[in-house]
N, C-alpha and C positions, 0 to 999 in steps of 0.2 A: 504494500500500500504506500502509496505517495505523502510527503508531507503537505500537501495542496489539499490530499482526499482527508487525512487526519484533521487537519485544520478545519474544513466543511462540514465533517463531522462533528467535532466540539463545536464549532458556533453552531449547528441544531439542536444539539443538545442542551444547549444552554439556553437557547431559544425557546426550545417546548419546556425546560422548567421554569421559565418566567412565563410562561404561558398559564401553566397549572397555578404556579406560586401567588401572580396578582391577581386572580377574579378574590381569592381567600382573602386579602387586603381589602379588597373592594367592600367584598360583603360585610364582612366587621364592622365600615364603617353606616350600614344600612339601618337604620330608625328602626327597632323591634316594633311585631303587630301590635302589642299592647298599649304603644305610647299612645297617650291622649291629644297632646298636642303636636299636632301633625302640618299645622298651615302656619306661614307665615307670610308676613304683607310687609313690603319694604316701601318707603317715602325718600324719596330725594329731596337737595335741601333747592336752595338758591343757584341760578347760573349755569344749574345743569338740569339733566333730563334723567327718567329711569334708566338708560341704557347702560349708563355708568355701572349698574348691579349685577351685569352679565355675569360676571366672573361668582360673584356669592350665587344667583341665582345657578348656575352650575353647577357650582359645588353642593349647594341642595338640593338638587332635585334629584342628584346621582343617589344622596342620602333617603330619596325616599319621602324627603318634604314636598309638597304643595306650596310652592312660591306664586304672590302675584304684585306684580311691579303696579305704586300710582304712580301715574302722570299728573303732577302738578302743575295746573296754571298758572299759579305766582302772579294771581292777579290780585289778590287778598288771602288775610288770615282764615275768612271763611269759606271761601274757594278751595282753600287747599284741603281743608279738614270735610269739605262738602266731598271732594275727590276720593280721599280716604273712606270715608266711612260708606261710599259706594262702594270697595272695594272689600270692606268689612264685611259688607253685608252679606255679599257672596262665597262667604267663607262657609262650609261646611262643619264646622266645629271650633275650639280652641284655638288661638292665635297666639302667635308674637309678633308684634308690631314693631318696626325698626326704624327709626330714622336719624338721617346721617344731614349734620348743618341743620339750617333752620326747619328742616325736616324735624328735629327735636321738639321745635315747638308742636308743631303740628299733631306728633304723636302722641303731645303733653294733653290737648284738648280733644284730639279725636279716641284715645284710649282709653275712656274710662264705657267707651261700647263695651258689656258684659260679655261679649266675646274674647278681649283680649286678657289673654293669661300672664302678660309682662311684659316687658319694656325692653329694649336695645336702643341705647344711645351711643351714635357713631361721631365721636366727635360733635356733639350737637350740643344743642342749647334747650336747656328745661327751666322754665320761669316758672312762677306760681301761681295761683289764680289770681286776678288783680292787678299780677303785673305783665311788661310789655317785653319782645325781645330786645328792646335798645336797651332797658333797663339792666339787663346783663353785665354789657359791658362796664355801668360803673365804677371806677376805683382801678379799674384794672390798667394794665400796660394798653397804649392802641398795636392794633395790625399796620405796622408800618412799609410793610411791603404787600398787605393786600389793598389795591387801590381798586376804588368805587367809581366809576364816569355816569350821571346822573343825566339822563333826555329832559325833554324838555317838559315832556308828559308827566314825568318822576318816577321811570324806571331806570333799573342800574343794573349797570355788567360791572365786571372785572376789565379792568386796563389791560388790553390785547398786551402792551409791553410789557406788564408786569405777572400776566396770567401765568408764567410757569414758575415764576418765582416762588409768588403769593401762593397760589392754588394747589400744583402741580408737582414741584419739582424734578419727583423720586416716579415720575410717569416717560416712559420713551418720547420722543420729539414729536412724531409721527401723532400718538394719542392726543398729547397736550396739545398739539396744532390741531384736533376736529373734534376737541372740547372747547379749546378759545373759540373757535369758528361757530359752533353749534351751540353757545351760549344761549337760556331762557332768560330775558329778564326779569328782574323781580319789581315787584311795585313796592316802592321804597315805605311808602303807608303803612305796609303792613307791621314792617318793624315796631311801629308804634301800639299796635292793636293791641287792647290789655284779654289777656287769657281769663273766661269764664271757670274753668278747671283745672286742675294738677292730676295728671289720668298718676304721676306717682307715689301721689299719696298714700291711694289703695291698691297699687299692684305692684308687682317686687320690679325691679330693674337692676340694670347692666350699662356697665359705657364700657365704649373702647378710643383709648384716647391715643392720640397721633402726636409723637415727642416732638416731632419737627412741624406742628402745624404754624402756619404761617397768617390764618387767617384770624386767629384769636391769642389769647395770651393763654401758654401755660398753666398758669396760678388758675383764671376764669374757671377751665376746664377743669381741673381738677375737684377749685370750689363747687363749681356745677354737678358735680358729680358726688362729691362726699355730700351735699347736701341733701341729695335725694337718696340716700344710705344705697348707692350704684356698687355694685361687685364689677372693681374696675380692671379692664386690661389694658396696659399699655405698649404702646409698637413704633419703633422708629418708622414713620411715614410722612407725608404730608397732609394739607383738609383732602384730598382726593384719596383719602384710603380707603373708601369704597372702592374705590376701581383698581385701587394698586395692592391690596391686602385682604384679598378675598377670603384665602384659607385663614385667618385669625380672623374675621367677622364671623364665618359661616361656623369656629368651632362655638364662638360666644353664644352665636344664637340656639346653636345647638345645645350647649350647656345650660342656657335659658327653658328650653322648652324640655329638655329631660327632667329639670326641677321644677319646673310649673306644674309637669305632667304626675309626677312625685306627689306633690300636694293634694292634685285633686283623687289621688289616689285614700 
């Protein structure tokens, strides 16, 4: 036998055992029949679209979740949560509601639907009832490199020259060039809209906080998150860690709903 034909051999061989060896990986990571919470609904914040979520939605649905992405209008605070809780509604059982950026507010007033079983805040923002998302910001450090260009109308993108900076960084050139481009503006009003409810008062929650985010302070995020007693995880990324840190969203939300699902057990 040739060393050509021994060589062809051992890479089949080694071929057909990772062939056997990862469906095994795979299934492990498969949601058991039993769990209760089985859906999840993701919200995108400001400036971007659901599509940013491809990556988590992926990752769950291989697990055997029922993911469904809102599209936010970002025309209002109650637009967005009118969008949501369309999306609620259509839920066959038990939720986790996620949202990433001002998506946080949003899942702060649309989450207290008795469908949802807990909270994932992705780098986001959770006020309290009464108060407004500007209200966040005070005290804190500003986003010095996330800049705001405001129409005429009073909606606001991210500064194309500053968008990968600000937003981005830790994302390929290629992505960050048809996320600047595909920019949703937000109606800058809304920031102000005071919150009727805190959905975390009565539901458990989670954050996943982004070391390098560039569009908030540090400190904010953290305060934001111990305040709503959040089982926090943190990850070097940017505010775009929805779309550049898929597999540490998707284990959070997973470890959300295996304990949700615990509960109602």
């Amino acid at each position: 036998m040739t060393r050509k034909s021994i060589t062809t051999i051992s890479a089949i061989a080694v071929a057909a055992t990772l062939s056997v060896a990862l469906p095994a990986v795979n299934a492990a990571a498969i949601i058991p029949n039993d769990q209760s919470v089985r859906n999840v609904v993701l919200v995108h914040g400001a400036f971007a679209d659901g599509s940013g979520w491809k990556g988590v939605y992926e990752n769950l649905t291989k697990r055997g979740y029922r993911v469904s992405i809102v599209q936010n209008p970002l025309t209002s605070l109650a637009d967005d949560v009118a969008a949501t809780k369309r999306a609620l509604e259509r839920q066959d059982g038990p939720v986790i509601l996620v949202g990433h950026s001002w998506g946080g507010t949003v899942i702060t007033e649309a989450g207290i639907d008795e469908k949802v079983a807990g909270l994932v805040y992705v780098s986001a923002i959770s006020p309290d009832a009464g108060e407004t998302t500007a209200q966040q910001y005070e005290g804190f450090a500003p986003a010095s490199e996330f800049v705001i260009e405001t129409t005429k109308d009073g909606f606001g993108y991210v500064s194309p020259e500053k968008f990968k900076a600000g937003f981005a960084h830790d994302g390929s050139d290629a992505d960050v060039a048809f996320m600047r481009d595909a920019q949703v503006p937000i109606n800058m009003s809304a920031f102000g809209t005071k919150l009727e409810n805190a959905a975390w008062r009565t539901k458990p929650s989670w954050a996943v906080i982004a070391t390098e985010d560039k569009a908030f302070d540090q400190a904010m995020l953290i305060h934001m998150a111990e305040r709503i007693k959040a089982k926090i995880t943190k990850v070097s990324a940017s505010h775009a860690l929805f779309m550049t840190q898929p597999a540490v969203i998707s284990d959070t939300i997973d470890q959300a709903a295996k304990a949700a699902s615990a509960k109602k057990q």
